[in-house]
C-alpha positions in Angstrom: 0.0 0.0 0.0 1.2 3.4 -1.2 1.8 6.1 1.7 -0.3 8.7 1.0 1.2 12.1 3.1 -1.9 14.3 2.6 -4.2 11.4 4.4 -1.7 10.8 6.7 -1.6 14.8 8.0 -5.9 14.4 7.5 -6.3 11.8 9.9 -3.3 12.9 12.3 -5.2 16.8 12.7 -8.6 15.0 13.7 -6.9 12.7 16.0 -5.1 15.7 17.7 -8.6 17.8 17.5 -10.2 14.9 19.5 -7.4 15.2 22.0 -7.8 19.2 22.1 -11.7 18.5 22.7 -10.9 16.4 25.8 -11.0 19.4 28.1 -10.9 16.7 31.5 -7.2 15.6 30.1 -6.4 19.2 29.9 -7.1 19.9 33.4 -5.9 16.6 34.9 -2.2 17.9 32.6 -2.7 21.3 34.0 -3.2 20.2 37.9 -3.1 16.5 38.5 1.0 16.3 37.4 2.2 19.3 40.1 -0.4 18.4 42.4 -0.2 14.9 42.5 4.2 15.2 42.0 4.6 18.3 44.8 2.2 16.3 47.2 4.3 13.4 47.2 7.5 15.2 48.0 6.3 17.4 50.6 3.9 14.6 52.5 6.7 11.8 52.6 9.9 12.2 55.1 12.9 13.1 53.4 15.0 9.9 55.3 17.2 8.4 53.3 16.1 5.3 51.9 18.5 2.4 51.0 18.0 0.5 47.9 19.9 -1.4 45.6 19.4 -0.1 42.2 19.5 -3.1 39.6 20.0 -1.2 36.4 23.6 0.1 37.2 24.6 -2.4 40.4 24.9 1.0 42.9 23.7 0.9 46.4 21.9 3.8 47.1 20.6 6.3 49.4 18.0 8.6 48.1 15.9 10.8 50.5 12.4 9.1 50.5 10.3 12.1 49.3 12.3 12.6 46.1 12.1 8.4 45.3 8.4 9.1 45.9 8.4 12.7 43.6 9.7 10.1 40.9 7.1 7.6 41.2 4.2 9.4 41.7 5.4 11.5 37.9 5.5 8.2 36.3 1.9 7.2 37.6 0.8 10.7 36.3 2.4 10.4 33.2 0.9 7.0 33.0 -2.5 7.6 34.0 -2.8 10.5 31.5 -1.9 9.1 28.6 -3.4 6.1 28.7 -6.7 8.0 29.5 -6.3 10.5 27.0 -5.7 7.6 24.4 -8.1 5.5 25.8 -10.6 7.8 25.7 -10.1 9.1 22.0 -10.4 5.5 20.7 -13.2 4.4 22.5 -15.0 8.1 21.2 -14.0 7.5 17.9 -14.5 3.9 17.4 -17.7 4.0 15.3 -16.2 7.3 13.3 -12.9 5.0 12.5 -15.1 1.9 11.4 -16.8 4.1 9.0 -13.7 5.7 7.9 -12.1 1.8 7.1 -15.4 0.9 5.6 -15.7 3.7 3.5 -11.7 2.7 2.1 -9.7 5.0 4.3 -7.1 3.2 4.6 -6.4 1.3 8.1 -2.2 2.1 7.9 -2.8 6.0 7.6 -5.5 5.4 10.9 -2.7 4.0 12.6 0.0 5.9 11.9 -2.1 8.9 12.7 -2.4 7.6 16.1 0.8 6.6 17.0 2.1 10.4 16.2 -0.6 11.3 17.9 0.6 9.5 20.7 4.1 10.5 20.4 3.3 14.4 20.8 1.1 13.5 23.7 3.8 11.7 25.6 6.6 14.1 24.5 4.6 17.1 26.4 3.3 15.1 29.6 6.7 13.9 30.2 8.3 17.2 29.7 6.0 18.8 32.1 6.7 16.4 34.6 10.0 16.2 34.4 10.2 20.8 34.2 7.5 20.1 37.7 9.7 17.9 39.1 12.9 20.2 38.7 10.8 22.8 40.2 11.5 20.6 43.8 14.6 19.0 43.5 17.9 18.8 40.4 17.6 15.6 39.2 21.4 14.4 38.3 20.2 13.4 34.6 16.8 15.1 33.8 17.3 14.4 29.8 17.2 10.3 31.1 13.8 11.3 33.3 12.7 13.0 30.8 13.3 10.0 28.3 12.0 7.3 30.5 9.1 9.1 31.3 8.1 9.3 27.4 8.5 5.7 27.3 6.3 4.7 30.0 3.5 7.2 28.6 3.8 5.6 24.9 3.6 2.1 26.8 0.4 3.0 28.3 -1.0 5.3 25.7 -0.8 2.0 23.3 -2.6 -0.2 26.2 -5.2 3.0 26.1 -5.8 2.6 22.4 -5.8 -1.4 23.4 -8.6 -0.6 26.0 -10.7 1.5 23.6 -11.0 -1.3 21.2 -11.5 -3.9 23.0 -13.7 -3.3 26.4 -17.3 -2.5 25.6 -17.8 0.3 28.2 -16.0 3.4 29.5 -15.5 2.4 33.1 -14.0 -1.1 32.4 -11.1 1.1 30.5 -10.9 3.5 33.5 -10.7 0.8 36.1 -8.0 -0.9 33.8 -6.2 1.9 33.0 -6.4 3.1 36.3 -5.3 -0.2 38.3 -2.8 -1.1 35.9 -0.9 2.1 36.7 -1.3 1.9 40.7 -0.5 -2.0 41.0 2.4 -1.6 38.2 3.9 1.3 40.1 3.4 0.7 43.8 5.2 -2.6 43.7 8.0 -1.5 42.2 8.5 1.7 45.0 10.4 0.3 47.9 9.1 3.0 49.9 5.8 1.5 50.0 6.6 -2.3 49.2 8.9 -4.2 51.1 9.4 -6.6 47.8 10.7 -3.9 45.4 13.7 -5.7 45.1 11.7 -9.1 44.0 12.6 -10.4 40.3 9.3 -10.2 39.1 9.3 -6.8 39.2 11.2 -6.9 36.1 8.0 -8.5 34.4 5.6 -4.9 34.8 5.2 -3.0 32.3 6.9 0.0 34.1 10.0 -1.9 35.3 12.2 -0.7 32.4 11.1 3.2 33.1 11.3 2.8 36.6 14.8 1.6 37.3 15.9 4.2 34.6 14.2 7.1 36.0 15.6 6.3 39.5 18.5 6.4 38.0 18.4 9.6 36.4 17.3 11.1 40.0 20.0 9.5 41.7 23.2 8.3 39.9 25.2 9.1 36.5 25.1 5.9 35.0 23.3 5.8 31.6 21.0 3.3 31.5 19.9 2.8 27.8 19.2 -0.9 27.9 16.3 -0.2 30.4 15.2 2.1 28.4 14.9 -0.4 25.6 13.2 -2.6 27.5 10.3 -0.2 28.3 10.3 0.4 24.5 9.8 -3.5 24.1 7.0 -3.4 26.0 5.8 -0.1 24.2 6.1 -3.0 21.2 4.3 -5.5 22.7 1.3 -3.1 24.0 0.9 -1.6 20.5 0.7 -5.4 18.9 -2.5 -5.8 21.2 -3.9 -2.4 20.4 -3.4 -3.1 16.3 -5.6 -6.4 16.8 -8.1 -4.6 18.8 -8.2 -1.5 16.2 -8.2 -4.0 13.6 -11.2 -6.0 15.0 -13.0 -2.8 16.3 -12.8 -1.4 12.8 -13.9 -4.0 10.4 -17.1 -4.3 8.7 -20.2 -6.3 10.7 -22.2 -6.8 7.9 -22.9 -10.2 7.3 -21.2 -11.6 3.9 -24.0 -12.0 1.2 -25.0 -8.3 2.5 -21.7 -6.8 1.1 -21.2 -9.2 -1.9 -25.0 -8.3 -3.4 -24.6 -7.9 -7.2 -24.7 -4.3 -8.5 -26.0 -2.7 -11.4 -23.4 -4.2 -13.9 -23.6 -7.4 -13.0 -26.1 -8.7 -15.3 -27.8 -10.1 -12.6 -31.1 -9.1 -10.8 -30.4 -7.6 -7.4 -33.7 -8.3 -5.9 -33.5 -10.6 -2.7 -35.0 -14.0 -2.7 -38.8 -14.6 -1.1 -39.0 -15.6 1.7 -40.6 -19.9 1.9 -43.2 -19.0 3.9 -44.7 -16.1 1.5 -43.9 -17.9 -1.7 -46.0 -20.5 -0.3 -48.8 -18.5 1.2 -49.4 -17.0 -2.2 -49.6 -20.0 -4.0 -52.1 -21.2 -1.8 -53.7 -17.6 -1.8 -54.2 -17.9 -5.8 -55.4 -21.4 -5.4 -58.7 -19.7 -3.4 -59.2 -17.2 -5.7 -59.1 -19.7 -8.7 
């Protein structure tokens, strides 16, 4: 199939108009990320928290209200973006189905949304990360920055998975929404005593976690955890293609879409019914 730029551009600008009509998102971008972020720093003691971080090997020390700050941006970032997609797919489900019916094709759909996606994640995260700077200097911001993307397309393709999939709004909210707080409270050893488990390394967040805590608290690059979050952004998006695909293809039943046309040299009236054919018959017989 041919790329086509000028659909591509078509179907990106309504996808971001959805998003700009979503005026909750706007709000929960606008308040829920310093409130949620600046609450966790200033409500959790600053003692020092020992941990051994697995992405680089260090043991370290971090004061427990920035650990927190960290994890509580992710959860925003997460929340948002999965809502935000979540919530633009499930909208526009029937408007997409028509769209695919009517030949638009599916690739220039997709594509649409995973920009779409892309820009969405670019600015949460950079908000969050500018809010969290606000508090305290991370020792790599660019790396919070980055993981914080990843974790944001991760969920945003579950959101688009949700919308296509679940039948009604609240089952994606409670999904999206328990998937984020199990995912990420697990993995904070403030709040769970089993951070340091091995299946940790099995959540979908594990890869953005251990490299955002290392961009708050060590110098170490980490770009193999930030691979693995991408792998995971991989694996999400694989679930959320099925779902569009199934969400957007045609219900009708087969002999309904293959009737003959005009051309076709053959009549396009349907078949009677048994019952009537027979109930004239028998209707004529009387007469007769």
């Amino acid at each position: 199939m041919r790329f086509h730029p000028t659909r591509f551009a078509v179907a990106t600008r309504f996808t971001l108009i959805e998003h700009g009509r979503n005026r909750f998102a706007m709000i929960l971008v606008g308040l829920f990320v310093p409130v949620w972020t600046t609450l966790a720093y200033l409500a959790m003691p600053d003692t020092p928290a020992r941990m051994r971080l697995r992405a680089t090997g260090e043991t370290l020390s971090p004061h427990g209200n920035e650990l927190t700050e960290i994890s509580g941006a992710l959860n925003a970032v997460t929340l948002i973006t999965g809502f935000m997609m979540f919530a633009a797919t499930f909208s526009g489900s029937g408007f997409d189905r028509r769209l695919a019916m009517a030949g638009y094709p599916r690739a220039h759909l997709v594509l649409a949304k995973v920009t779409a996606l892309a820009l969405v994640s670019a600015a949460v995260a950079a908000y969050a990360t500018a809010v969290t700077c606000l508090a305290w200097t991370p020792r790599q911001p660019l790396l919070l920055a980055a993981a914080l993307f990843c974790a944001g397309l991760t969920y945003g393709a579950l959101g688009v998975g949700f919308g296509s999939l679940l039948r009604r709004e609240v089952e994606g909210m409670f999904a999206i929404v328990m998937t984020s707080i199990i995912d990420l409270a697990l993995q904070n050893p403030i709040t769970s005593s089993g951070a340091d488990n091995p299946v940790m390394r099995y959540l979908p967040s594990y890869g953005a976690m251990q490299a955002s805590t290392a961009a708050g608290f060590s110098t170490s690059p980490v770009p193999g955890y930030l691979a693995i979050e991408l792998t995971w952004f991989a694996a999400a998006s694989l679930v959320a293609l099925v779902g569009f695909r199934r969400s957007t293809r045609s219900s009708l039943p087969l002999t309904a879409r293959t009737l003959p046309g005009p051309g076709s040299g053959k009549a396009g009236l349907p078949k009677p019914h048994p019952a009537a054919t027979s109930s004239a018959v028998a209707s004529d017989t009387e007469t007769h």
